[in-house]
C-alpha positions as CSV (number, residue, x, y, z in Angstrom):
1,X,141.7,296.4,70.2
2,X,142.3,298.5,73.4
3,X,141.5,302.5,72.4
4,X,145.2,303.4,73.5
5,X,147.6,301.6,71.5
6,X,150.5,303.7,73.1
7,X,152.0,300.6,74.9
8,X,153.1,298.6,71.0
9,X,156.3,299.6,70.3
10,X,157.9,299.0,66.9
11,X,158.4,295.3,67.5
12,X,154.8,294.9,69.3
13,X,151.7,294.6,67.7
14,X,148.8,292.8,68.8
15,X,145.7,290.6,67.5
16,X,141.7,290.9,68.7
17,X,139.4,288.5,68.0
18,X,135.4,288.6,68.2
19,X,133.4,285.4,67.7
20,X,129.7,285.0,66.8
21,X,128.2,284.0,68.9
22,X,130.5,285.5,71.2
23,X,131.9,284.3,74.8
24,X,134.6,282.1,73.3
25,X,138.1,281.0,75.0
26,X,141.2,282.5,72.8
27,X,144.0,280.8,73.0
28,X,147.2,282.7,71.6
29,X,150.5,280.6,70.8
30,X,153.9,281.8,68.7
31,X,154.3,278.8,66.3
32,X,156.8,280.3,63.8
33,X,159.0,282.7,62.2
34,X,159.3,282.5,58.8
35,X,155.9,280.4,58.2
36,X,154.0,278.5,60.7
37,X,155.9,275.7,62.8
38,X,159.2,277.2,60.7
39,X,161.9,278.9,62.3
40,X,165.4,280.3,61.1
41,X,167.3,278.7,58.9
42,X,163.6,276.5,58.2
43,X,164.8,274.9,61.4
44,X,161.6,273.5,63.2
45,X,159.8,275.9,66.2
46,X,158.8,275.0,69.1
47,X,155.3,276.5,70.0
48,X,154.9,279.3,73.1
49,X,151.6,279.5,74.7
50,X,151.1,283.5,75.1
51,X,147.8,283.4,77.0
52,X,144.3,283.4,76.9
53,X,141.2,285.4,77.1
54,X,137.4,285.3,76.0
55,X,136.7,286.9,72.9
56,X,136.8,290.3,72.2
57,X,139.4,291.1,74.3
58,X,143.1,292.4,72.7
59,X,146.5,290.3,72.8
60,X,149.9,292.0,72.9
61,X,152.3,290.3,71.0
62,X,155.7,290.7,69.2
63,X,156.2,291.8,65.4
64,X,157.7,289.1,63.6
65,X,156.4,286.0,63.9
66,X,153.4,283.8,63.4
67,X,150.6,283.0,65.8
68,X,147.5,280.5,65.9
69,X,144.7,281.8,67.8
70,X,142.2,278.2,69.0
71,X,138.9,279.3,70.1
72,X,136.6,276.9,72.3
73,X,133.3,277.4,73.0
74,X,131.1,274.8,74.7
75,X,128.7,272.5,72.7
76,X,130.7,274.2,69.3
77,X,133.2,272.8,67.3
78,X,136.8,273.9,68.1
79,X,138.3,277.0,65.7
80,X,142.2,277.5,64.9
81,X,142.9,280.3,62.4
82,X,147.0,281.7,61.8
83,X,147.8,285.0,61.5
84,X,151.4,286.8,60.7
85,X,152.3,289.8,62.5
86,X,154.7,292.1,60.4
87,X,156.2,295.8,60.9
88,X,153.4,296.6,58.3
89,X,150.7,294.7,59.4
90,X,151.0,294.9,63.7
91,X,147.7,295.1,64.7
92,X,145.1,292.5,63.0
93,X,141.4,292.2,64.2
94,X,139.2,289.7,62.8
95,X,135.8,288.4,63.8
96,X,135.1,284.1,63.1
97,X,131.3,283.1,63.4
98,X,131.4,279.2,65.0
99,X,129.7,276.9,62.7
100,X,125.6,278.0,64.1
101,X,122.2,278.1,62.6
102,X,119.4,280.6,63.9
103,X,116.1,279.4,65.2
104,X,112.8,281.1,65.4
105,X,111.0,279.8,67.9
106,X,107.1,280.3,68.8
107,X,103.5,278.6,69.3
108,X,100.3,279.3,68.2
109,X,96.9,277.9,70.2
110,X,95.3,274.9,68.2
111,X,91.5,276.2,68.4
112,X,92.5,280.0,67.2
113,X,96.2,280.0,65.6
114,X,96.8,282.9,67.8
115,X,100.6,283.5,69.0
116,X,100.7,282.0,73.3
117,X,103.6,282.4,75.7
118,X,105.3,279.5,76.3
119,X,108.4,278.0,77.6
120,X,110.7,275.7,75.7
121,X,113.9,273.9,76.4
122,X,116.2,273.3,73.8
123,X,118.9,270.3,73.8
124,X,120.8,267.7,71.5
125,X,121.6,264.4,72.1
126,X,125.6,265.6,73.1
127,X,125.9,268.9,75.4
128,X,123.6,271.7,74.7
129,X,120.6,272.6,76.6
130,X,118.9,275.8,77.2
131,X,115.6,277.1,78.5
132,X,113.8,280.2,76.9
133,X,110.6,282.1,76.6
134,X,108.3,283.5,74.3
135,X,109.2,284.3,71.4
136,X,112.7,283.1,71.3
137,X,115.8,283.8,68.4
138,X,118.6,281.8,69.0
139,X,121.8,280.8,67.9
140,X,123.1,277.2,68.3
141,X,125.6,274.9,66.8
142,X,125.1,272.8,63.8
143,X,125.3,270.5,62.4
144,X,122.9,269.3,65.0
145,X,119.6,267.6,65.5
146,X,117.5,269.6,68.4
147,X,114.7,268.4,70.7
148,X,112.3,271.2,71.5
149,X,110.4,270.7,74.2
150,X,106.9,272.8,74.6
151,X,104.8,273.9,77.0
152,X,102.3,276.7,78.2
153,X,99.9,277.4,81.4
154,X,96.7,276.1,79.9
155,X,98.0,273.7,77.1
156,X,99.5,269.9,76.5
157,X,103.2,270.2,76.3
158,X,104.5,268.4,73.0
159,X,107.9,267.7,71.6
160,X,109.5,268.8,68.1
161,X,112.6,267.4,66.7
162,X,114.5,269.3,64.2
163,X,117.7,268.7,62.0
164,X,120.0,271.7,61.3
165,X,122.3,271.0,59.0
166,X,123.8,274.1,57.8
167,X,124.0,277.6,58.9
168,X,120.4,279.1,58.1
169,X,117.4,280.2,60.0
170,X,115.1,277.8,60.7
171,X,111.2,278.8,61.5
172,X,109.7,276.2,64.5
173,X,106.1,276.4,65.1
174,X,104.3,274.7,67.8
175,X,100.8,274.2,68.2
176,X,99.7,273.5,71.6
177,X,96.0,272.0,72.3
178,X,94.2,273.8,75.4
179,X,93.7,271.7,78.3
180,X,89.5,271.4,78.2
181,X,88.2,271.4,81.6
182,X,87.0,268.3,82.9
183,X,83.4,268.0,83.7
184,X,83.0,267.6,87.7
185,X,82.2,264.2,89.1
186,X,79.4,264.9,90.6
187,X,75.7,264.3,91.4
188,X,73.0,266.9,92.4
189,X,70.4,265.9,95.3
190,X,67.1,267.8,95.2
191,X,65.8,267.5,98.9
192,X,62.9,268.7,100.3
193,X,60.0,267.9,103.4
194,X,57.1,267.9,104.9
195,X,56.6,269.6,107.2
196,X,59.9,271.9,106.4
197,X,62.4,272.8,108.7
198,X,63.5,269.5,108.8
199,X,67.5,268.8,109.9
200,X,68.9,266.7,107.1
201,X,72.5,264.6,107.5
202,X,74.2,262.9,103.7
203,X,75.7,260.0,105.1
204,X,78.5,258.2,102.3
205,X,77.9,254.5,102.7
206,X,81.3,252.9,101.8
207,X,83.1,255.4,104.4
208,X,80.6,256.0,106.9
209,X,81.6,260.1,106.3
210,X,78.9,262.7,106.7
211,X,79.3,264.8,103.2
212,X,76.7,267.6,103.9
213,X,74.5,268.7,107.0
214,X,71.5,270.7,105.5
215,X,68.5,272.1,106.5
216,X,65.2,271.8,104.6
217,X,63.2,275.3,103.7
218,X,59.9,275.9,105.6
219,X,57.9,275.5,102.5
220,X,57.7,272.1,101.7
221,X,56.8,273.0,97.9
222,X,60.9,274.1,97.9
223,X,63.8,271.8,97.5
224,X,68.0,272.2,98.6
225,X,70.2,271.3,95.8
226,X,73.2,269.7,97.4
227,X,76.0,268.3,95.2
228,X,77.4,265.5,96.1
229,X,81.2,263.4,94.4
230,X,79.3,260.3,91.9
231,X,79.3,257.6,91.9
232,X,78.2,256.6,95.4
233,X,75.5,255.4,97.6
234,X,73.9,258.0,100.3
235,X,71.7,258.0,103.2
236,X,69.9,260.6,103.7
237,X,68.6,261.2,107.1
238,X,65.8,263.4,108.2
239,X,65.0,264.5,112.0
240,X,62.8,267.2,113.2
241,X,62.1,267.5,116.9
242,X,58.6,266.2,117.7
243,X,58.5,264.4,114.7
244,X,60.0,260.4,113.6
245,X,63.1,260.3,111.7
246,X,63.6,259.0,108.3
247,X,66.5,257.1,106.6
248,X,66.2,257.2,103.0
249,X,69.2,255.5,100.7
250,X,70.0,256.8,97.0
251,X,72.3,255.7,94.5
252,X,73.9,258.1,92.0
253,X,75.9,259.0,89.3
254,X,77.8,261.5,87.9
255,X,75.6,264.4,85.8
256,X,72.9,262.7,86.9
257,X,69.9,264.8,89.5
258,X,67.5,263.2,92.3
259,X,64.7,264.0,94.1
260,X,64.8,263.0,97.5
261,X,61.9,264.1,99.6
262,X,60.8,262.7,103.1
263,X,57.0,263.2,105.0
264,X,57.8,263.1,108.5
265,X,54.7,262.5,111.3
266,X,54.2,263.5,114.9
267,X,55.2,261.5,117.6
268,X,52.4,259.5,119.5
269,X,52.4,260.8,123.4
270,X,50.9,258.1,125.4
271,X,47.8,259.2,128.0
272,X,48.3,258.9,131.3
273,X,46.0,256.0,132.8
274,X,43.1,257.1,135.4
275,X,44.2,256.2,138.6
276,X,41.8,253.5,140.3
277,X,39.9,255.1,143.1
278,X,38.4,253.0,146.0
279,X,36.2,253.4,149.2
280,X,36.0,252.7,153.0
281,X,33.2,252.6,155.3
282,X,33.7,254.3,158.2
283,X,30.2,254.1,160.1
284,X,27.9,255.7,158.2
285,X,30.2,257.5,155.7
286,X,32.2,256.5,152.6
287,X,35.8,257.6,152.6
288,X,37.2,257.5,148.8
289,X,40.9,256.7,148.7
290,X,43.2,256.6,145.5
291,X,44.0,252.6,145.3
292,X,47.9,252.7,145.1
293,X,49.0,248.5,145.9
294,X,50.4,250.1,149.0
295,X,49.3,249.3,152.3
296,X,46.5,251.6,153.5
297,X,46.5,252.9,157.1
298,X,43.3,254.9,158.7
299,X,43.9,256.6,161.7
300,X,40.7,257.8,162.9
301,X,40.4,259.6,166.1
302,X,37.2,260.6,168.3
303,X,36.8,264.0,170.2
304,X,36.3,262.9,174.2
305,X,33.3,264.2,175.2
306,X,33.4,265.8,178.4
């Protein structure tokens, strides 16, 4: 009821109503004089709405008669309670709990039975739904049947049904199984050569991709451990300048380590061929001349003599 009750006269009074849990539509209608739906003379009476307002607030309304108050809340069942307003009795409060059971909610890790944060969402198979978080009280209609849904960073979600069937507190308990890491899919190569230093390319066969450009240490006692997605089929290539290049192919698979090593040799120079030298008389002396295939021309000239 409003602090100031200055405004209710004689023949005013007025009628608050609270609701658990509250937020609740109150609708306020005369329905009688002498008893509900009864007016003078017992003649019948015609029902006048007054107004409405959400729980909690105060209604003004004349001494003398009787009212119904029908509260609606969503997902609840609908409430209608009479009251009588008299010169003794003007101003009535009263406070109606809907038909509700409490839940506990929470959920405990599988491996520890420690307490986890989680998020749940809460609905029947009519109109109610709502979200919360860790841990949760809450109040919701019943009779009911509820579909919790769980889940939590870390965890497998799973599902609890539960059946309220009258207004008590119900304790719900999940226990959520961590998600175990999964084991990568991978193979480890363990390459290496001789001499080091060597440029190595990882070539995946089915997409013609290069996975990993490497190169090898200068010891050729000491490998590169290069992990590479398994199953699959590599070639490895190995190039050094001055030296042959090597394509080496490997199958693997997952968990699984290989030793891929590669001796690389010098590349054979050719020597250049002698060329084929030759010789002309020229009177008494031998000229040597470098035998080309090309035509040879001597000009030979002779000082006059004066």
């Amino acid at each position: 009821m409003p602090e100031d009750n200055r405004f209710y006269s004689l023949d005013m009074g007025g009628i608050e109503i609270n609701t658990i849990p509250d937020g609740a539509t109150a609708t306020f209608t005369k329905i009688g004089i002498l008893a509900p739906f009864v007016g003078y003379g017992g003649l019948p009476f015609t029902p006048e709405t007054i107004g409405t307002c959400t729980t909690g607030c105060s209604m003004p309304l004349e001494v003398g008669y009787w009212y119904s108050v029908r509260l609606e809340k969503r997902c609840y069942r609908t409430m209608e309670k009479f009251y009588h307003l008299t010169p003794e009795n003007p101003l009535i409060a009263d406070e109606l709990a809907f038909p509700s059971a409490t839940l506990n909610i929470s959920a405990v890790d599988s491996a520890t039975g420690g307490r986890i944060a989680f998020t749940a969402l809460i609905t029947d198979d009519t109109c109610y739904a709502k979200r919360v978080t860790s841990p949760s009280r809450i109040i919701v209609p019943a009779p009911a049947t509820y579909t919790i849904r769980f889940g939590a960073e870390g965890y497998h979600g799973t599902t609890i049904a539960q059946d309220v069937v009258n207004r008590g507190m119900y304790n719900i308990i999940a226990t959520l199984e961590p998600i175990s890491t999964p084991e990568p899919e991978i193979a480890t190569l363990k390459i290496s050569s001789t001499p080091g230093s060597a440029n190595v390319s990882i070539v995946d066969t089915a997409t013609s991709s290069t996975i990993a450009t490497i190169t090898t240490p200068e010891s050729s006692a000491r490998t590169v451990n290069v992990d590479v997605p398994a199953p699959a089929t590599y070639c490895i290539i190995f190039s050094k300048e001055g030296y042959n290049t090597i394509t080496k192919t490997q199958s693997v698979e997952i968990g699984e380590r290989y030793n891929i090593s590669a001796t690389l040799r010098p590349l054979e120079i050719p020597s250049e061929t002698p060329p084929e030298v030759g010789g002309i008389n020229v009177g008494k002396y031998i000229i040597p001349v470098v035998i080309t295939g090309a035509a040879l021309v001597i000009l030979l000239s002779k000082k006059e003599e004066k």
